[in-house]
C-alpha positions, 0 to 999 in steps of 0.5 A: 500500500505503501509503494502505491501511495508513493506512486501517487504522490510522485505522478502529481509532482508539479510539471516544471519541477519533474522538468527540473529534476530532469534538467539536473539529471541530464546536465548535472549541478545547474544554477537557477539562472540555466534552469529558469531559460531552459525552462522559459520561466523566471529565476524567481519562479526556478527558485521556488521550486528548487526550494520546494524540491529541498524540502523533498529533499530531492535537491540540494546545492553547493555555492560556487565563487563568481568573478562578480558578486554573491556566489551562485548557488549550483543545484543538484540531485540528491539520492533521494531523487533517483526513484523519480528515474526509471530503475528496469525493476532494479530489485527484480534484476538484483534478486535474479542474478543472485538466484542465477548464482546460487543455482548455478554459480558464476559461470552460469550468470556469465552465460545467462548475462551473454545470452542477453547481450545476444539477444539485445544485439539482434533487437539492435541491428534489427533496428539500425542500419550498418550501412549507415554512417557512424553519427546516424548508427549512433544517432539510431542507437541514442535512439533505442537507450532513450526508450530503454531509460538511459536518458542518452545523448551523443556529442561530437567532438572537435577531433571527430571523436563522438562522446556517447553519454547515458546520464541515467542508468535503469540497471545501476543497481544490478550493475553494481552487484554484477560488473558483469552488466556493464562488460556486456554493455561494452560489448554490445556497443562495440558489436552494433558500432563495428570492429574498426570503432574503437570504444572506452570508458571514460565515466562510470556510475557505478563506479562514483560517476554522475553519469557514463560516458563513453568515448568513441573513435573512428577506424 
């Protein structure tokens, strides 16, 4: 009962404040000034609602020095936000893997891990062409980890380098019981994008990241 109230209370959170934590997700600390453009709304009206978002305890903020006058107040995520996030039954995920376990042992997580991986390989290139440039691949792929929740991006960098950035991850807390996860990721990624791609990690969630990214090469 509990968890539906819960539910409740989070789908009539007021609009521009699940924005908000969206923008803060997306883009880490932000001021009230960033957030009050995106979001064309004052600073002043930004600025309740961060306030109303605190006593949630949703946000908080760290004061950052200016050039010129009072230090600005940088807003950002607090743990207590991540449920308003989709988490790809995260507790469901946890509990399987440890039953794969104890059934039958690491090896066979390892294999019950790679036989998804194949599986989302297939949905994968069923889904994007490999004819196709590398930037409208990756583009296709932002795509499919947008409707899977990773809330992706993909920029491009002045040494024709692509940063392919996931600012939330729907497995973060399988994947910090099981590394596994995040191997098969790469995995996938490197399968879809092609052997001449090269990838690496450059920010990890799990590992104290807000967010992963990972860098990518061209052959």
């Amino acid at each position: 009962m509990k968890k539906h109230g819960a539910l409740r209370k989070k789908s009539a959170m007021v609009p521009n404040r699940q924005v908000i934590l969206r923008l803060l997700k997306q883009q880490g600390p932000s001021d009230s000034a960033t957030l009050a453009a995106q979001l064309n709304i004052s600073a002043m009206a930004v600025r309740q609602h961060l306030y109303a978002l605190q006593t949630q305890r949703l946000v908080t903020y760290e004061e950052e020095q200016r050039p010129i006058g009072r230090p600005a107040k940088m807003w950002g995520l607090t743990p207590s936000a991540a449920p308003h996030f989709p988490d790809a039954h995260a507790g469901l995920t946890v509990n399987l893997l440890n039953a794969a376990e104890q059934t039958f042992g690491a090896e066979g997580v390892k294999r019950v891990i790679s036989r998804c991986a194949e599986q989302q390989i297939e949905t994968y290139r069923s889904r994007i062409p490999a004819r196709a440039s590398l930037q409208n691949r990756l583009r296709a792929l932002i795509s499919l980890r947008n409707e899977e929740g990773f809330m992706a991006e993909v920029q491009r960098q002045p040494d024709g380098s692509f940063l392919l950035i996931q600012n939330h991850c729907p497995i973060s807390a399988a994947a910090k019981e099981c590394r596994k996860l995040c191997d098969s990721e790469l995995e996938v990624l490197r399968a879809i994008l092609g052997e001449s791609v090269a990838i690496e990690r450059a920010e990890h969630i799990v590992t104290g990241d807000r967010r992963c990214v990972y860098r990518i090469l061209p052959g």
